[in-house]
N, C-alpha and C positions, 0 to 999 in steps of 0.2 A: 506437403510440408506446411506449418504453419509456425504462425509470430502472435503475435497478441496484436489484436483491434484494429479494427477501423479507422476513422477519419478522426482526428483531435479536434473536436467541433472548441469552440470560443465557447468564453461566460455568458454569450449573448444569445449563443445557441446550443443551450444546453436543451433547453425544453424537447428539441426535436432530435434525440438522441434514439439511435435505434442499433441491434442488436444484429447480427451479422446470419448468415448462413449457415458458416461454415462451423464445423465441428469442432474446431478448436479455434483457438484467439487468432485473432491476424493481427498485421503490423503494417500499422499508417503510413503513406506518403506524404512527405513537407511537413508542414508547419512550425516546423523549427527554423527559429533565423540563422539565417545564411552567412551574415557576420559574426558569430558566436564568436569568444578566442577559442583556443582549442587547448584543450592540457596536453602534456606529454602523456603518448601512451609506449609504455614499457613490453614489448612481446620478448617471451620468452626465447631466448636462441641467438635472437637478435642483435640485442645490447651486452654481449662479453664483457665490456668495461665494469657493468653494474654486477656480472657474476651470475647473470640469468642463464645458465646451463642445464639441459638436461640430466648432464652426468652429476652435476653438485648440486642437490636436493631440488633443482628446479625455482625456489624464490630463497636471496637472501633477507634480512631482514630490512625490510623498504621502511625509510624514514618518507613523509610529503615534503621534504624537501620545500621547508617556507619559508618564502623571499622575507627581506625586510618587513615590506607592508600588508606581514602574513599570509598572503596570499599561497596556498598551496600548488607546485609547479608538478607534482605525480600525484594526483588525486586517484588514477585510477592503472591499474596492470593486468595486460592481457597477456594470461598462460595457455600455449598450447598443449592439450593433455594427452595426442594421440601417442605421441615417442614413449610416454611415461606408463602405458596403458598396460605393455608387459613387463615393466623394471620391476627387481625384486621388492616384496615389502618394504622393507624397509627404506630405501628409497623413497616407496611413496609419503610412507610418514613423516619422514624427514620435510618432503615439503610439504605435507598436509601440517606439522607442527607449525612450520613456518609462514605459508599464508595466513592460517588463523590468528598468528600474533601483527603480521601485517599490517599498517595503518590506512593505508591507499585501501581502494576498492579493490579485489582481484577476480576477474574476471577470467573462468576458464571457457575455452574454447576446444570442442570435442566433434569433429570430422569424420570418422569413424562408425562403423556399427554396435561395436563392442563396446561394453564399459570395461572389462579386465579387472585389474588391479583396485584402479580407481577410486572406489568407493569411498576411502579417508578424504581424499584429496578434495572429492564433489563437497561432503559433508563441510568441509574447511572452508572455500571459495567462498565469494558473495556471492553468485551463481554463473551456472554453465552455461553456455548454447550453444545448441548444433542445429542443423538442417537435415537430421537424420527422425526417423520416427523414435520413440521414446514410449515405453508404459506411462502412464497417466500417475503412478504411484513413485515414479523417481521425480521426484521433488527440487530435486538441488537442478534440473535441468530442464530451462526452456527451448521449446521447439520454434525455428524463426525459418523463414524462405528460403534466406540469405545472411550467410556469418556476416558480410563484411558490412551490408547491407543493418544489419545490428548492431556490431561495434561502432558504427556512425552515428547510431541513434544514439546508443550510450554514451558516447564520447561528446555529441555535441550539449546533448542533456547537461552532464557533469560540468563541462568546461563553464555553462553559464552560472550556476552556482554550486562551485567545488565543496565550498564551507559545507554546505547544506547537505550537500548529497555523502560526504565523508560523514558526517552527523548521522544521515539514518540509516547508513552503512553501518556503525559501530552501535549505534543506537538498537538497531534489530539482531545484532546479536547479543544482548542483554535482554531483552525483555523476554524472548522466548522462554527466558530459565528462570524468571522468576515471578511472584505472586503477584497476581492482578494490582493491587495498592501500591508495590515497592516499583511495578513495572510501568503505571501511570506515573506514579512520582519521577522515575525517571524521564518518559518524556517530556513531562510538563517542565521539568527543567532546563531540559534539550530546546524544547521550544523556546519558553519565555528568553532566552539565552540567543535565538536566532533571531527575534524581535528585534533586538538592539544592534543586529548587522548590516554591513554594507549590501549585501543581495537583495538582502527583505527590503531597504531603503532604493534601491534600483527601481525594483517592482513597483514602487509606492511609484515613485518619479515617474513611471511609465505609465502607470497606470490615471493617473491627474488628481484634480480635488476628489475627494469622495461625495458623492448626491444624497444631498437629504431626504431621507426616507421616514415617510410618515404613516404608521402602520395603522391595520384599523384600529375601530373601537373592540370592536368582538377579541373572544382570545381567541390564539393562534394554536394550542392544542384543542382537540376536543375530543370528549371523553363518553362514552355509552358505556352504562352496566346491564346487562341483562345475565340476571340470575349471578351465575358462579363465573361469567365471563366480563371481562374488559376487553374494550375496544378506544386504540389512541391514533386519532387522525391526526396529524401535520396540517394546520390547517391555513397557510398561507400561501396560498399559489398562485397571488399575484407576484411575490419574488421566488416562488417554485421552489417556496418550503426552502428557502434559505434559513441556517441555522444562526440568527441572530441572536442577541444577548435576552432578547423577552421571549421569545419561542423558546431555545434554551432553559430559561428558567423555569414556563411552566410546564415544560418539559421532564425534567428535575422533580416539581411537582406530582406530576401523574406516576411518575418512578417510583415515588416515595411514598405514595400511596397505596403503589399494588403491591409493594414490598410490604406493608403495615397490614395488611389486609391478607389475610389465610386463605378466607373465607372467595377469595378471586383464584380459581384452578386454572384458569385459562388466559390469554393477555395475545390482542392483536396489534398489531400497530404499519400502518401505511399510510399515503399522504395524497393528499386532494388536490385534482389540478393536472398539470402534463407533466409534472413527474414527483418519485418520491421523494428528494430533497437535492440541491444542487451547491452543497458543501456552504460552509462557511458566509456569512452576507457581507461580502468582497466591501462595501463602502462602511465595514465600521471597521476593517482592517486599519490598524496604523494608528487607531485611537487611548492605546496602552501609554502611559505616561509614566509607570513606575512597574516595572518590569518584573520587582520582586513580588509587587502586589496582583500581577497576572498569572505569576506561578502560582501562585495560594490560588487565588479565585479558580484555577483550574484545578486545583486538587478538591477544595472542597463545594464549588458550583456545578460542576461537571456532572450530568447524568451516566457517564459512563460504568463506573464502578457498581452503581445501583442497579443498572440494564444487566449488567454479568453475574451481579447475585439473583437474579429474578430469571437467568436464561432458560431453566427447563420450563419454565412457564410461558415463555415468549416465543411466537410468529411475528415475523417482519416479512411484510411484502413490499417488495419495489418494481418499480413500474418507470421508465421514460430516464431522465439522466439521475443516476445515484454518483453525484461527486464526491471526494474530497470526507466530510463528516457524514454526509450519508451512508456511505460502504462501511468508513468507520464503526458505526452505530447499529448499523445491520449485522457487522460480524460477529458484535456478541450474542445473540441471539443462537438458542440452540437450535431453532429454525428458521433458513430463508428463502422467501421463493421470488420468483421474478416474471415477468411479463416477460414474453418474447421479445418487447421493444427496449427493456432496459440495457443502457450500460453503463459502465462505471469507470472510475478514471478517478487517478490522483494528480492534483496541478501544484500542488505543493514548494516541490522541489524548484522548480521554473519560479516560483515566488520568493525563489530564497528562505523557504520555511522546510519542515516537515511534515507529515499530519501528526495533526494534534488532539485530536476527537478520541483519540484511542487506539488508533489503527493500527499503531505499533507492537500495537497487544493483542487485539482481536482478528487481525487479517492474518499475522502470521502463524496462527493458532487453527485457522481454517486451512491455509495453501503451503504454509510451510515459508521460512524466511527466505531463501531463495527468490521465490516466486515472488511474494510480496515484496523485494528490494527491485524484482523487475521494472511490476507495476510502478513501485513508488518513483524509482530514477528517472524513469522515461516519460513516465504520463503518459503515455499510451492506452486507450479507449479497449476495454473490456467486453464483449457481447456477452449476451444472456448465458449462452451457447458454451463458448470458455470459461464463464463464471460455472456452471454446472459442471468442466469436468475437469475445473480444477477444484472443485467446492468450497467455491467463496460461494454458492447460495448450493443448498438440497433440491430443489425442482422447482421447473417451470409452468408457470399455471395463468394461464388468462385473465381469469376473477380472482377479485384477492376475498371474493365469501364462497369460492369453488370449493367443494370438499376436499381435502386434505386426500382421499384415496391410498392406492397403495406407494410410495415412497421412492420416486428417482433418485438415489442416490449420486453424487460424484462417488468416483470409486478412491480418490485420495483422501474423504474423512476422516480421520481422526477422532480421539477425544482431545477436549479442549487442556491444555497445558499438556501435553508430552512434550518431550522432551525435541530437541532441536538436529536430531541424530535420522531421522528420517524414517525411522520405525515405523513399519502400519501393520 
């Protein structure tokens, strides 16, 4: 049985991130503080008062119940789905309508080998987990060691920052269904919106002054044409190709160039140093001043939108830790490979934020929103290994100038924008 990832290395040890064994994702031990609060968790059967019955559609309509000082007291509810496995259709609908209007997180939990019935219900939930084996193509369900063993991780996740994690809970079921433009504008609103809150300002508090960082003279992209091909290094890997506001921009730049240019059939892009980018550059976090004016600058500074119109043309290789904007940035890409030693991981949510690189759009376009709300709540470390078969990358290759060859596929690809119904 398996969980997603390895060890939740620090910001400080991202650079030596490496990629696991095993055939599918594992799931970490520790690193979550141990004083977290904890949110109410609602299991199904459990709570009669709240009308969480098997026999009566299974969820009623859960309000998060927010205190005075907003704070949301059910951020998140655990359904067990085995009782419901043979109930007639319509029953399941009933609560598959109902999770999905849902506000809290809803978390199904699937013990059993059969899926049955099921199927609406998965599609509806934020996602499944069981500790049974699972096709690679059922989307809406992750495979963990241990149920309860993952409900802990989930729970402790959420309880630190509820705001945030209920955001890219409702957040990812929006952008799967809609057009790249409409589905960035969404998040960047989402984001610039968590900026101004109390989690994100924790994080800040935790995290201390931010270090003045003095970047080189040289730029931080760098760019090679030969013939009908482009080649885009990441080229700062003193901060390990952290995506700061000048790497960014010429970033942007090189975007907007191989989009202007026809005459470019081909487009690489990978990053120099021990890895290929390690999210976000954590010490210019918190320097936003006018909140309205960092939503704008994300819609229209962001290299994201330009990367997605340019994907059939684009290879991205990653290599050592892809955090945060890295995975992001990689997603839209119609091709991604990886080094045996990459993994990937979103610390986001622990920050009191979202991703905001795009990942809301491009990640769950590869693995499917389920999956993607995994990765995103828990922060949980990815290897090379699970990224390939849940295809968040295409194949794994040593050299990022190794010849393309015949095509590893993950067997859960998709095309990019289908729909959210789990269709392959």
């Amino acid at each position: 049985m398996t969980n997603t990832p390895g060890p939740d290395p620090s910001a400080a040890s991202q650079a030596n991130g490496r990629g696991g064994d095993s055939s599918r994702p594992r799931e970490p031990r520790g690193s979550i503080a141990d004083d977290a609060p904890h949110p109410e968790i609602t299991i199904s059967g459990a709570r009669p008062q709240l009308g969480l019955t098997i026999d009566d559609t299974a969820l009623p309509d859960l309000d998060l119940a927010i205190a005075p000082d907003g704070l949301p007291h059910r951020p998140l509810v655990v359904l067990e789905l085995d009782p419901l496995r043979d109930a007639p259709y319509e029953v399941v609908e009933r609560a598959a309508q109902a999770a999905a209007r849902a506000l809290p997180l809803t978390i199904g939990v699937l013990r059993g080998t059969a899926v049955g019935n099921l199927g609406p219900l998965l599609v509806a939930l934020t996602l499944t987990v069981t500790d049974r084996r699972v096709s690679p193509l059922l989307r809406q369900v992750v495979e963990v060691d241990d149920i309860d063993e993952a409900l802990v991780t989930l729970t402790t996740a959420v309880a630190r920052s509820p705001r945030a994690a209920i955001a890219c809970g409702q957040l990812l079921r929006q952008t799967i269904r809609l057009e790249t433009t409409q589905a960035l504008a969404a998040e960047a609103a989402a984001y610039s919106m968590l900026l101004g809150g109390i989690e994100f300002h924790t994080w800040l508090a935790e995290r201390g002054p931010a270090r003045t960082v003095h970047p080189p003279e040289r730029d931080l992209v760098r760019l090679t044409r030969r013939d009908s091909h482009l080649s885009i290094v990441l080229d700062h890997p003193e901060r390990r190709n952290a995506l700061g506001a000048r790497l960014r921009e010429q970033l942007l730049d090189a975007a907007l160039l191989a989009e202007a240019d026809p005459s470019i059939g081909s487009i690489d892009m990978s990053g120099a140093g021990p890895a290929f980018c390690s999210g976000g550059d954590l010490d210019e976090f918190g320097t936003a001043a006018d909140l309205v004016a960092a939503y704008l600058v994300r819609l229209d500074r962001a290299p994201w939108a330009v990367f997605d119109r340019i994907a059939t043309r684009l290879r991205i290789h990653t290599h050592g830790a892809c955090i945060g904007a890295g995975v992001e940035l990689a997603a839209f890409a119609a091709t991604v490979t990886a080094a045996p030693d990459t993994y990937f991981r979103f610390p986001e949510i622990h920050m009191g934020l979202i991703p905001g690189a795009g990942g809301t759009v491009s990640v769950p376009r590869r693995v499917g929103r389920w999956r993607a709300a995994w990765l995103m709540l828990t922060g949980l470390a990815l290897p090379a290994r699970g990224a390939l078969d849940w295809g968040l990358v295409d194949r794994i290759v040593p050299d990022p100038d190794a010849p393309p060859g015949p095509a590893t596929v993950a067997p859960n690809v998709h095309p990019a924008g289908q729909d959210e119904h789990g269709n392959v």
